[in-house]
N, C-alpha and C positions, 0 to 999 in steps of 0.2 A: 472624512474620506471613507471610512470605514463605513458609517450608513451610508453612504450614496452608492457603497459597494454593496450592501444588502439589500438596499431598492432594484434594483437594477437585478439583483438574482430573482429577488422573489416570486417575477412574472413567469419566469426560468426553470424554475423547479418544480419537478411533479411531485404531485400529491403521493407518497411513499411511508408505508409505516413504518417505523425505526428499527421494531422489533424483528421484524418480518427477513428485511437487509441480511445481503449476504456479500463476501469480498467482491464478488462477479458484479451485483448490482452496484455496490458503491461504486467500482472502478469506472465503470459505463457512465451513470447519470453523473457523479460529480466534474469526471473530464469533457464529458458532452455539456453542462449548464456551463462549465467554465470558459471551454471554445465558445458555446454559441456566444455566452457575455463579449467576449473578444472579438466575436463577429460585427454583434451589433453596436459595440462603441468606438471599436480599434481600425474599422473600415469605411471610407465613405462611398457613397456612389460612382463616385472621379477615380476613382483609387482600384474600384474592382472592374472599371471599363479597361484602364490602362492595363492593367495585369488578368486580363480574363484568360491570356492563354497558360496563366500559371498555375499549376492545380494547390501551392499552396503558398498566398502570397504574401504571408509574413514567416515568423520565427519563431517557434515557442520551443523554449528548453525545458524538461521534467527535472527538479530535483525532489528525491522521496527519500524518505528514511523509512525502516524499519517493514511495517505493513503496507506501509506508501507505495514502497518497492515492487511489493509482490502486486499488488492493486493497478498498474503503471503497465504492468508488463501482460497483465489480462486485458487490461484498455484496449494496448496495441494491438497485441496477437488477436484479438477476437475482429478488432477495426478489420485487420488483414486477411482475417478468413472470410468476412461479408466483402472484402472487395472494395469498402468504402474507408475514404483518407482520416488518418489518426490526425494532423495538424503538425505533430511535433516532428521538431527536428534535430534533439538530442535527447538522450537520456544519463543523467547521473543519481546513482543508485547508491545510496548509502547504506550499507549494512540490508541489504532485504532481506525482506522474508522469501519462503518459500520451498527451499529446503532444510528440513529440523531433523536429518538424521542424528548428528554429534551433538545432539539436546544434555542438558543435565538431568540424571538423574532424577529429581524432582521434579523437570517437567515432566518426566516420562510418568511418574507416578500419576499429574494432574492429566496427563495424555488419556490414559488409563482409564483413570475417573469417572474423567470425562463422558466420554464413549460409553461409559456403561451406564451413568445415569440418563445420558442425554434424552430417552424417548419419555424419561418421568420430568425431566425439568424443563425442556421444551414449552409443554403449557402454562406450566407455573413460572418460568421466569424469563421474560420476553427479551431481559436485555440487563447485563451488567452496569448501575447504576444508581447514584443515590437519588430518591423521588421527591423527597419534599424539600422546600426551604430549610426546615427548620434543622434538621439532617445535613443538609449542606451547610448551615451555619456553623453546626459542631463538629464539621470536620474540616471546615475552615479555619474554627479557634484550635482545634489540634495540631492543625500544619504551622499554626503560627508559635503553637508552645512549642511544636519542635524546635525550633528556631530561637526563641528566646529563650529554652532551657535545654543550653549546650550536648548533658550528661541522657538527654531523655533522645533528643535529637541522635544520639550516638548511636544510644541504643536500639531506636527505632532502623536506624543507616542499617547495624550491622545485621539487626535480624532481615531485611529486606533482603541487602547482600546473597546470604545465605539460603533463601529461599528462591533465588532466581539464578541460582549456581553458581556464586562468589561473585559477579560483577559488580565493580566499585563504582559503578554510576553513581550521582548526588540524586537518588530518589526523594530524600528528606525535601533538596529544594527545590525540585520541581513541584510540589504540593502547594508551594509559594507563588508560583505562576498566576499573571492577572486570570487566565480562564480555569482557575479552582478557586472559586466564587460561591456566596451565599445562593446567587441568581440565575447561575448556571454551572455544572461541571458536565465534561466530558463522561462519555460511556460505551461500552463495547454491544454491541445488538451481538444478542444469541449464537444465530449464525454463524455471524464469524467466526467468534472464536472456536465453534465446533469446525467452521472449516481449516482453521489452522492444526486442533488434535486431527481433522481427517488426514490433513497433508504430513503431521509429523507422521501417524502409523503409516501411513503408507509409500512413507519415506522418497514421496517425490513430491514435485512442484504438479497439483490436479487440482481443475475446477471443481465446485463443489456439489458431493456426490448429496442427494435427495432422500437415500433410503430408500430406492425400491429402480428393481430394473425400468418398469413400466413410466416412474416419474423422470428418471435421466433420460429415457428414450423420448419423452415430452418437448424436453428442453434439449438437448444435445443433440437428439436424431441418433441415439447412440444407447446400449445398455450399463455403459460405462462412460464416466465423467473424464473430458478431456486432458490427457496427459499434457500440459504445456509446455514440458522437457524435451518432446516430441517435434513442436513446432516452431523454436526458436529461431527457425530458419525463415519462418513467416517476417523476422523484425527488418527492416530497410534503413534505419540509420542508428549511428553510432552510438554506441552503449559505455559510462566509465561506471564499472563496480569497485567500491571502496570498501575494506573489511578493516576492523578493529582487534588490534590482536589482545588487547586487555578485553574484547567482549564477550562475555559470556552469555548472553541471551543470544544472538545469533555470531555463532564463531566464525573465524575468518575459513573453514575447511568447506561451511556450508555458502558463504561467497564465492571458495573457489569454484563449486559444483555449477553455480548456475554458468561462472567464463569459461569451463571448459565444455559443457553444450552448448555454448555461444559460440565460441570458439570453433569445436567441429562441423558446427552447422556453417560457419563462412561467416558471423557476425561481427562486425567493426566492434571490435569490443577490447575495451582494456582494464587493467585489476592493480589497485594499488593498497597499502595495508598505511594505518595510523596507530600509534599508541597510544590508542582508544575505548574505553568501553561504551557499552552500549547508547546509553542517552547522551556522550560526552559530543557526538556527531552536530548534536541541534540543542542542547542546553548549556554550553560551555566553548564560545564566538572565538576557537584560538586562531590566532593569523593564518598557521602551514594550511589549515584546511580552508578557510577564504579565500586566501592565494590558490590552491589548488584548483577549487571551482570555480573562481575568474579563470587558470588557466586554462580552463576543458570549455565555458561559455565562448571565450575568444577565437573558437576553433569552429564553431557553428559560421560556416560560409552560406554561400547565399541559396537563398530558399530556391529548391527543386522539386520537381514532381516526384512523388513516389514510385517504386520501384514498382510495375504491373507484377503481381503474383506469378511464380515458375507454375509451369504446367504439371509438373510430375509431385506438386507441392498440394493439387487442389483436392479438396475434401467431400464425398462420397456421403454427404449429412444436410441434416434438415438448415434450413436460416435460422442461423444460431440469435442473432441479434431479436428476433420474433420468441424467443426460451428466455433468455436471457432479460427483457424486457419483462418478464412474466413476477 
């Protein structure tokens, strides 16, 4: 199933360097090849005569964890400022990103660092990631010593802990996971991560700033990168943010920030807490939080057209979707 899922994207996906990527681009192209996938499998002909007057005539519910979150919520609000339909018709949000004022200490440091190296490491390093096989093999055999030598696994746990500001997430076993592989592992493109130190210093939820008035004003129509705090008023269906109060990589203070501009803006939105840390969300299947998220899918009623954007909401800027593509 899984190849016949990768066939079927491949036609799908643009040609995009990895390094290059930014939250803004992932959010865009991964949930546009995933809809369109769902277009062209999930619909037949007979199906979109009968429901032509529907503008969206199935059901897709978002659940994201972490960066997922923050990625989901640029999908929509950006869908919403061009005017054209996101598909979805729930969102549950686990722990997102987006805002990292109450960060620990240590990030702040890496926040820091960050930013100040960033215009020398740019060139030189495209993308957080290990490059060769051979390098993947040995950090494959390392994940697997952790594991089989309890006392080194512990050690590895606690110093981890520690440097992501105490959260007792099982980092050790996630390194055990089938995709940290000889043949492939996971990696962060440059970008992003620098969009996320931009969003901690500046201590709100913003698209990502380019470095020069002249390049946001390119892309945004604007000399400044869009505050999305701003325009949560843009979202049209219902939102559950769930925060973790064991988490320490993103606290439950910086979940409550984004439900209470949800909240003031008029968004269907609700906020629950777990005795959770961070990874425990999506590496640790316990029943309350299964149960929970069957109870919020069971609540998606039947597909409607989206809400036409309020007049006193529309934006005074260039076609974002035309930047943002860029």
């Amino acid at each position: 199933m899984g190849l016949l899922v990768l066939r079927l994207l491949q036609p799908l996906i643009k040609d995009m360097m990895f390094s290059s990527g930014t939250s803004v681009d992932w959010s865009q192209e991964n949930m546009l090849t995933k809809i369109s996938l769902h277009d062209n499998i999930g619909l037949t002909p007979s199906m979109s005569m009968v429901e032509s007057n529907i503008d969206q005539p199935y059901k897709i519910c978002a659940i994201c964890h972490s960066l997922g979150g923050a990625a989901i919520l640029i999908y929509v609000i950006t869908r919403r400022i061009e005017e054209k339909p996101h598909r979805l018709s729930r969102m549950i949000l686990l722990s997102p990103a987006g805002f990292h004022h109450d960060s620990s200490y240590a990030f702040t440091v890496v926040e820091y660092l960050f930013l100040c190296l960033a215009p020398i490491l740019a060139p030189l390093l495209p993308a957080f990631y290990i490059p060769t096989r051979f390098f993947r093999m040995l950090m494959n055999k390392l994940a697997r010593d952790f594991h089989n030598l309890p006392a080194v696994g512990g050690l590895v746990q606690t110093l981890m802990s520690y440097v992501v500001g105490g959260d007792s997430s099982n980092w050790v076993g996630v390194l055990g996971l089938p995709h940290y592989n000889m043949n492939d592992m996971p990696g962060v493109a440059f970008r992003v991560a620098l969009h996320l130190a931009q969003m901690k210093h500046s201590r709100k939820f913003v698209m990502f700033d380019y470095g020069s008035a002249a390049s946001n004003m390119e892309v945004y129509g604007s000399s400044e990168p869009l505050d999305l705090g701003e325009y949560y008023g843009f979202i049209d269906i219902p939102v559950d943010l769930v925060a973790g109060r064991k988490d320490k990589v993103i606290k439950p203070s910086m979940v409550r920030q984004h439900y209470k501009l949800m909240k003031d803006a008029g968004v269907d939105v609700s906020y629950n807490e777990f005795e959770y840390a961070h990874l425990d969300f999506t590496f640790s299947h316990r029943e309350e939080l299964l149960s929970y998220v069957m109870s919020r899918l069971l609540l998606v009623g039947s597909p409607s057209k989206q809400m036409s954007r309020p007049k006193s909401l529309k934006l005074k800027r260039k076609d974002l979707h035309a930047g943002i593509s860029k």
